[in-house]
Each structure stands twice: as structure tokens, then as C-alpha cells.
Backbone as CSV, one residue per row, in Angstrom:
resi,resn,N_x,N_y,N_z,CA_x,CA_y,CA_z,C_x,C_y,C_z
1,UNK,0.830,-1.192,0.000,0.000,0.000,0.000,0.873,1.254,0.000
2,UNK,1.580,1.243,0.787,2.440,2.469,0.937,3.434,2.629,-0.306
3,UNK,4.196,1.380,-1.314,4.057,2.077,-2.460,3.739,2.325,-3.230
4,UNK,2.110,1.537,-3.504,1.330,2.741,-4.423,1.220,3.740,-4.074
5,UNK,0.731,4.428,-2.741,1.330,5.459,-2.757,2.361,6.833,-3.018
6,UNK,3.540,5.903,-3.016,4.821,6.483,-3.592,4.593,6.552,-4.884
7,UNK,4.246,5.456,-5.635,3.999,5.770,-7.156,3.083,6.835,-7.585
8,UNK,1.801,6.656,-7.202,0.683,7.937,-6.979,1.538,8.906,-7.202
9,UNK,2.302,9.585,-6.002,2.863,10.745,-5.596,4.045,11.450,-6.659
10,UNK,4.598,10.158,-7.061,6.026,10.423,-8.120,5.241,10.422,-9.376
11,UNK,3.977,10.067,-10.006,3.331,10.042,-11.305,2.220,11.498,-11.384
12,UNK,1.942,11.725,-9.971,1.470,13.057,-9.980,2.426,13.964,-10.540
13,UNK,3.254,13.469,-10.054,4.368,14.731,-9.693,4.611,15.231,-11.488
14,UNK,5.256,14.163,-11.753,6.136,13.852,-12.841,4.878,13.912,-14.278
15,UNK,3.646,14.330,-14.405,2.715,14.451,-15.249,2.032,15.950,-14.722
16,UNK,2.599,16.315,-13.893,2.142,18.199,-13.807,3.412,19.206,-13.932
17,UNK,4.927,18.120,-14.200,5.892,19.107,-14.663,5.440,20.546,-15.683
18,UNK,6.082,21.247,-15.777,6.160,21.803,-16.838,7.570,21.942,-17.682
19,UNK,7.273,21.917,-18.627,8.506,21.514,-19.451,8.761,22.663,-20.826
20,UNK,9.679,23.587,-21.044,10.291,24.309,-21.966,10.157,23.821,-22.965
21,UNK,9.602,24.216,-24.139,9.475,23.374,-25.447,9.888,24.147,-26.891
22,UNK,10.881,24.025,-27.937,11.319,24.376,-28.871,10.939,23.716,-30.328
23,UNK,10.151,24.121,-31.076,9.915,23.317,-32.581,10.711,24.322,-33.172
24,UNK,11.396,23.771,-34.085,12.291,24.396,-35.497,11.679,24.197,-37.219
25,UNK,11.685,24.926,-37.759,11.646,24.772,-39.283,12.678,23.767,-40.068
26,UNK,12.683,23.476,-41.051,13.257,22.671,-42.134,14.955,23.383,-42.332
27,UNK,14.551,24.799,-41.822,15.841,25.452,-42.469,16.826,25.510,-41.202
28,UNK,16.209,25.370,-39.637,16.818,25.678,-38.846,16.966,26.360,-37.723
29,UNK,15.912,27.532,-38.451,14.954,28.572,-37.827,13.761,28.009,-36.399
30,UNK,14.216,28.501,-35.286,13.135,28.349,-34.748,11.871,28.610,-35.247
31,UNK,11.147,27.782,-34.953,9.357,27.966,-35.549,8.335,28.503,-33.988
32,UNK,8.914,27.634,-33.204,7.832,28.235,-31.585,8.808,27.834,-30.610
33,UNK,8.302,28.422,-29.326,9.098,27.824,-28.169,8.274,28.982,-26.769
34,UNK,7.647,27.929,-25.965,6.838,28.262,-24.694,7.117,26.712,-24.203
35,UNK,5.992,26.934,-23.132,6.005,26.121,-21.676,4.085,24.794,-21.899
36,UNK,5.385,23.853,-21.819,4.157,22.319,-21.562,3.697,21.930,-20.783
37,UNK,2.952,21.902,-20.598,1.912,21.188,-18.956,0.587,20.391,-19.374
38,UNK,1.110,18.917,-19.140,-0.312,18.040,-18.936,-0.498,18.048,-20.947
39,UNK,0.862,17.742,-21.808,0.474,18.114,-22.824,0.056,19.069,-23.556
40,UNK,-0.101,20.090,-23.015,-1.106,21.462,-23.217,-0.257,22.634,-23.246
41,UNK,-0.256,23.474,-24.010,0.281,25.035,-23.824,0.236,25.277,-22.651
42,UNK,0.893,26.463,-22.284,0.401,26.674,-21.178,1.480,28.159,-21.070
43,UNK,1.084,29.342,-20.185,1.610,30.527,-20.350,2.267,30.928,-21.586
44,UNK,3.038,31.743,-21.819,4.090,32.141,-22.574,4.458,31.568,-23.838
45,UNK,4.242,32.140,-24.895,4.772,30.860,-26.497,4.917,32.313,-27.053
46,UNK,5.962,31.844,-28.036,6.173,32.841,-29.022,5.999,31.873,-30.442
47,UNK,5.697,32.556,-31.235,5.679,31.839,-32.512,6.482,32.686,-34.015
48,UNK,7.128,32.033,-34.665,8.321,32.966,-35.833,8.096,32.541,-36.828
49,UNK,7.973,33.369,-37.909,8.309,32.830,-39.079,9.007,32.220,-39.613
50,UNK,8.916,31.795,-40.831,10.383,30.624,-41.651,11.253,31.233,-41.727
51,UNK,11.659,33.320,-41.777,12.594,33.761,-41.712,13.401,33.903,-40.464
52,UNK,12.852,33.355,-39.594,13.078,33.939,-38.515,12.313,35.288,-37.747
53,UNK,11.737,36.175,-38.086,10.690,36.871,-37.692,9.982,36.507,-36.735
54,UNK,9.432,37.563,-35.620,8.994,36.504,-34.864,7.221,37.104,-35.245
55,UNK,6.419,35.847,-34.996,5.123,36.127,-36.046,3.975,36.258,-35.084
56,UNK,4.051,35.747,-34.360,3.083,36.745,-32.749,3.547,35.423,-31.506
57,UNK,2.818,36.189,-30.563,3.276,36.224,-29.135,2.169,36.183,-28.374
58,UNK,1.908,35.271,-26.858,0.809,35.625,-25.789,1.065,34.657,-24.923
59,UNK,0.007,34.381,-24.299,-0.659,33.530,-23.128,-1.173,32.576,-23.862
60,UNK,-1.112,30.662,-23.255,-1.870,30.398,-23.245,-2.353,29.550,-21.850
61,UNK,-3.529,28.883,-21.413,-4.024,28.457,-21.099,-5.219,26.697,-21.526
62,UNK,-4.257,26.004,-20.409,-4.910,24.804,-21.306,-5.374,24.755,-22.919
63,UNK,-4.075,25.111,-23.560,-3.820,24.654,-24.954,-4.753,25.638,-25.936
64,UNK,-4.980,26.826,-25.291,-5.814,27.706,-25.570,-5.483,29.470,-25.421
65,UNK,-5.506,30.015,-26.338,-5.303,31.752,-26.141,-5.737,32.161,-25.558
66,UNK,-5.358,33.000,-24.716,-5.737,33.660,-23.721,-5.179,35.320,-23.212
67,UNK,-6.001,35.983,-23.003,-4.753,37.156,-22.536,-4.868,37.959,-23.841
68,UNK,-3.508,39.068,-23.518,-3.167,39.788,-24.505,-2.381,39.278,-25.501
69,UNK,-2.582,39.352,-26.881,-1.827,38.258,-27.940,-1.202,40.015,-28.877
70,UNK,-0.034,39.572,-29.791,0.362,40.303,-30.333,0.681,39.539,-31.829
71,UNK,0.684,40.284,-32.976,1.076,39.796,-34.413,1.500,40.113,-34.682
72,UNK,2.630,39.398,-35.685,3.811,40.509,-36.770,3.529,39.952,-37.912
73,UNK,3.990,40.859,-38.526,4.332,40.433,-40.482,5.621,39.771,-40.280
74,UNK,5.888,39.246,-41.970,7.789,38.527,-42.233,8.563,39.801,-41.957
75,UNK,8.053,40.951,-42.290,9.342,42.059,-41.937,9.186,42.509,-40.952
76,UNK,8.647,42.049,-39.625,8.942,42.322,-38.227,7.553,43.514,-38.006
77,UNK,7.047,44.219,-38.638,6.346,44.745,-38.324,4.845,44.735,-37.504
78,UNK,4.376,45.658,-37.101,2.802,44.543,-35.740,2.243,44.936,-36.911
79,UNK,1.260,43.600,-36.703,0.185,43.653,-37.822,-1.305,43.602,-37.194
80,UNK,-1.412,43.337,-36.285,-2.757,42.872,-35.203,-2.067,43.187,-33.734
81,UNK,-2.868,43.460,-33.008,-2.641,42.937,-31.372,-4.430,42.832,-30.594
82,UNK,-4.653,42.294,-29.636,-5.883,42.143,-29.052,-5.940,40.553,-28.071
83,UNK,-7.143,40.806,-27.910,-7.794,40.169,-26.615,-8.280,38.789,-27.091
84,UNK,-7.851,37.320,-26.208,-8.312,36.180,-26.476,-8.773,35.612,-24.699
85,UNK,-10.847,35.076,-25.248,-11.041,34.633,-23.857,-10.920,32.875,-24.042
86,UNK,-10.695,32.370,-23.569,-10.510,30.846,-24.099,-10.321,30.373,-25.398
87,UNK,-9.290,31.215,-25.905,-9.041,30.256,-27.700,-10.143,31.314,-28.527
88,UNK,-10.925,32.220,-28.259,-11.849,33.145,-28.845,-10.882,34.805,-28.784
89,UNK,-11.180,35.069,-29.845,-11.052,36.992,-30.445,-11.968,37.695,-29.436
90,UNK,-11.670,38.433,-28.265,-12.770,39.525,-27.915,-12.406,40.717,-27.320
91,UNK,-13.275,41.230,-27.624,-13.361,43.156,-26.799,-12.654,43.206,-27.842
92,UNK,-11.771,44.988,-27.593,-11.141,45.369,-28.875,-10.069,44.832,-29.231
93,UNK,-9.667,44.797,-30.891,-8.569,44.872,-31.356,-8.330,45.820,-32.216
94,UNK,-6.489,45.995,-32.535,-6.274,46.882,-32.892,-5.537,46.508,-34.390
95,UNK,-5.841,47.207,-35.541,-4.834,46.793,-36.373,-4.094,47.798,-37.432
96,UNK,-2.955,47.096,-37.801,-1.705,48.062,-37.995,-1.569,48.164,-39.673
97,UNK,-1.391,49.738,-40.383,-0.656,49.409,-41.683,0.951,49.356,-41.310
98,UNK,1.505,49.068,-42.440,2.672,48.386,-42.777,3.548,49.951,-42.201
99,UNK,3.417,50.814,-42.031,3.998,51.700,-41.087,3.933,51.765,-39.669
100,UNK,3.181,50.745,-39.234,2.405,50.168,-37.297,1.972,51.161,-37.196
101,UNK,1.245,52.212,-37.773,0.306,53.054,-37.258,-1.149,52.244,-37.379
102,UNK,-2.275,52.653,-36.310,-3.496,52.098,-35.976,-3.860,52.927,-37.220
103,UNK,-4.688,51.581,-37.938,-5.190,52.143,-39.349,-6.780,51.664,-39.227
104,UNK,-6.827,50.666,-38.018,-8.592,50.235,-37.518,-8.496,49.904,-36.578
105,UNK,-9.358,50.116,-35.467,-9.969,49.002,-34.530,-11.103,48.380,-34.118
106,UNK,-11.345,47.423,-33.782,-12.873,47.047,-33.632,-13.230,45.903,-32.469
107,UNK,-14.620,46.055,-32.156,-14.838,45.199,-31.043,-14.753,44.021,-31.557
108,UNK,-14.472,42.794,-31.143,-14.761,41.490,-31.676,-15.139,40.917,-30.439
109,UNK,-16.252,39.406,-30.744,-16.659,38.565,-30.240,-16.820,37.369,-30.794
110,UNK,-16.412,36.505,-30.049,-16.400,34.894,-30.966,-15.754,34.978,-32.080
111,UNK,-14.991,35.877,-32.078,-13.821,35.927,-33.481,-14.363,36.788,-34.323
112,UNK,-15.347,37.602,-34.208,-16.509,38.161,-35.107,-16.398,39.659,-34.971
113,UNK,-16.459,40.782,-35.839,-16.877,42.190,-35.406,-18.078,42.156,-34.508
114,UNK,-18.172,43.109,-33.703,-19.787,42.837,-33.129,-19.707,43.909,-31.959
115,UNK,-20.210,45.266,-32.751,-19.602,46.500,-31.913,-19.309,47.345,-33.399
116,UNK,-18.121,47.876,-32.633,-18.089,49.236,-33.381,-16.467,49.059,-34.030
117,UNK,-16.032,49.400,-35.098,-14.680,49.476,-35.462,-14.875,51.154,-35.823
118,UNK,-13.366,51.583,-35.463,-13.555,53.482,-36.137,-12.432,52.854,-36.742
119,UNK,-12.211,53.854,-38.081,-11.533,53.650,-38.958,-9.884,55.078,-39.279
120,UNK,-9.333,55.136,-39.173,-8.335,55.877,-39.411,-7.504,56.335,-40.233
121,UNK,-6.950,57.325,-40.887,-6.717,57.590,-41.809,-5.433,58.871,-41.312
122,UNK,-4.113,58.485,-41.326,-3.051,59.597,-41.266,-3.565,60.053,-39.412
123,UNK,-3.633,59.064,-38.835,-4.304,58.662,-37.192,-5.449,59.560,-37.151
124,UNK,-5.799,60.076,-37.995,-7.166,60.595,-37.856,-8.604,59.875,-37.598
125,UNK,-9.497,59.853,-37.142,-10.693,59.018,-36.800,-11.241,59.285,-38.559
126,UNK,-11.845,59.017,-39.095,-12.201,59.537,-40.812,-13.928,58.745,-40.529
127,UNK,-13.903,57.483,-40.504,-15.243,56.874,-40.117,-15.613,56.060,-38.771
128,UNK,-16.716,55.709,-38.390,-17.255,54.409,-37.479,-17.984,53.285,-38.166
129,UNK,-17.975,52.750,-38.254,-19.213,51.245,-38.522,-19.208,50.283,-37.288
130,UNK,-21.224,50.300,-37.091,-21.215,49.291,-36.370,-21.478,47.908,-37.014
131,UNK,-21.396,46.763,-36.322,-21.653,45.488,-36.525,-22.224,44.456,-35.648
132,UNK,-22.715,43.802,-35.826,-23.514,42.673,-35.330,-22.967,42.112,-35.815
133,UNK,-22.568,40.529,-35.464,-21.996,39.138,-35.604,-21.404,39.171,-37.013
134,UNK,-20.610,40.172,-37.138,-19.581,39.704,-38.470,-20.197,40.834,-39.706
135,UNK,-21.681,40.952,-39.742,-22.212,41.972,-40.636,-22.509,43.396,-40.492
136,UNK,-22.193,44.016,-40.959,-21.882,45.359,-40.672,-23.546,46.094,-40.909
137,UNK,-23.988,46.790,-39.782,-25.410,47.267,-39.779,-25.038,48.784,-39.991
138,UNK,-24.656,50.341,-39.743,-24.211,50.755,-40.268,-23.099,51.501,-40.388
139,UNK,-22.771,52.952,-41.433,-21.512,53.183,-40.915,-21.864,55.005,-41.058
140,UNK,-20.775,55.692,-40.324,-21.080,56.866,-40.052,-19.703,57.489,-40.710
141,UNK,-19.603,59.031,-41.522,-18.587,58.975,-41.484,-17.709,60.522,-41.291
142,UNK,-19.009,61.123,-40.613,-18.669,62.541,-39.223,-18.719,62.011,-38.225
143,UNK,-18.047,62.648,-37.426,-18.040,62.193,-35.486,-19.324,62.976,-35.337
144,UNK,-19.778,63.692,-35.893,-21.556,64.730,-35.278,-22.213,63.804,-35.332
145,UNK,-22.425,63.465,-36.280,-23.512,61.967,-36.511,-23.389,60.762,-35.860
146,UNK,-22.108,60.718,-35.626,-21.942,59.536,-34.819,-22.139,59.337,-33.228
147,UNK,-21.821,60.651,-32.786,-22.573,60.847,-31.609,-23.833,60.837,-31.338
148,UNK,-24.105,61.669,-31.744,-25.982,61.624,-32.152,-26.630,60.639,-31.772
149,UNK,-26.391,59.514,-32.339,-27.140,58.084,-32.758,-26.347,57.314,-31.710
150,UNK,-25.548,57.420,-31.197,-24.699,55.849,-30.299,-24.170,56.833,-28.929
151,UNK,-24.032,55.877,-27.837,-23.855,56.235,-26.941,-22.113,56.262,-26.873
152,UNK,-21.393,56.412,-26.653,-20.319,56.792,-26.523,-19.131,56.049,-25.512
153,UNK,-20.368,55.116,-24.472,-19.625,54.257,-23.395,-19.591,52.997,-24.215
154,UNK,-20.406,53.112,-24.923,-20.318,51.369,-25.733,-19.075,51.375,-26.507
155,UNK,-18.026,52.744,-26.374,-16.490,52.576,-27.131,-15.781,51.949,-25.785
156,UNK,-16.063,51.610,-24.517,-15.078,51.472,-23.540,-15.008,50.045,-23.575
């Protein structure tokens, strides 16, 4: 009895490690490298392109996104950053032209627009459109009007 016990205790043990993990490309190039637990992602992963680039970054949680996530292009530049609740797109994100200036952002849910994106132009606000589940209901493209019609906390 007492060493099943011991076994119990050393197979617990030894199946809730966490373990440092590195995949490489064909060429040599790291491809990912975060932390294993129970098989599963778990905190911290970065992920790179075939050039080496690194191609986004976050949290995960039981093998799942979570947290604040970040994206790049092959030439290093952010291309996306935003919010994941279990492996899902939500609240705002932000996204980048090829200069990383915010060129949109928008609410997402379930991976979906669903809310409001304002649109930007030389960082200027230029339009709004709202959306429901992916389809865009409408779009405004003065801030007078856009106040008018929408409440203003539904941007927080």
C-alpha cells in the first residue's frame, strides 16, 4: 500500500511538470518555443516565421489563447494585437498598416466584429461602422452623426 502510494505521488508529480518546449523549421529557424503542462500550452509561447521573424506572441491556457496576444508580419512589423477569452477573439482589437500606425480598430466577439470598429486615416478618426456578428449594420462617417445616434460608453 504504501508504495502505491509512492507511485501515486512520483506520477502526480512527474505528469504536472512543466517543461520548456522548442519546434524548429526545415531550415533551422526556430518555428515556436513556450512552456508544456499536462500536454497542453500553457503561459508564454512565441511563434516565428520561416525567416526567422517573430510572427506573434501571448498567453496560453490549457492549450488555448488567452490574454493579450500580439502579431507581426515577415518584416517584423505589428500587424494585429488584441484580446483572447478561451481560444476566442474579444473586446477590442487593434490593427496596424505596414507603417504600425493604428489604421482600424474594432470590437470582436467569438472571433466576429460585433460592436463598433472606427476607422483611421493619417491617425485621424475619418469613419465608425457598427456590426452585429460579423455583418456590418451601419456606418457613419462625421463624429456629429456619430454621436448623435450611439452612446459613446459602448467605445469602452
Amino acid at each position: 500500500m504504501k508504495s502505491l502510494v509512492v507511485f501515486l505521488l512520483i506520477s502526480s508529480f512527474a505528469f504536472g511538470q512543466k517543461t520548456y518546449q522548442k519546434t524548429y523549421f526545415d531550415n533551422g529557424n526556430l518555428k515556436s518555443e513556450g512552456w508544456i503542462q499536462n500536454n497542453e500550452k500553457t503561459k508564454y509561447w512565441k511563434f516565428y516565421h520561416e525567416n526567422g521573424a517573430l510572427k506573434k506572441e501571448g498567453h496560453f491556457y490549457k492549450d488555448k489563447e488567452t490574454k493579450y496576444w500580439y502579431f507581426y508580419r515577415a518584416d517584423g512589423t505589428k500587424e494585429r494585437e488584441g484580446h483572447f477569452i478561451n481560444g476566442v477573439k474579444s473586446k477590442w482589437w487593434l490593427f496596424y498598416d505596414d507603417m504600425e500606425i493604428v489604421d482600424h480598430k474594432c470590437q470582436l466577439k467569438n472571433n466576429l466584429k460585433n460592436g463598433y470598429c472606427l476607422m483611421y486615416k493619417n491617425k485621424k478618426l475619418i469613419s465608425a461602422r457598427k456590426y452585429k456578428n460579423g455583418k456590418q449594420l451601419k456606418e457613419w462617417t462625421d463624429l456629429k452623426s456619430f454621436k448623435k445616434e450611439n452612446n459613446l460608453r459602448d467605445l469602452q
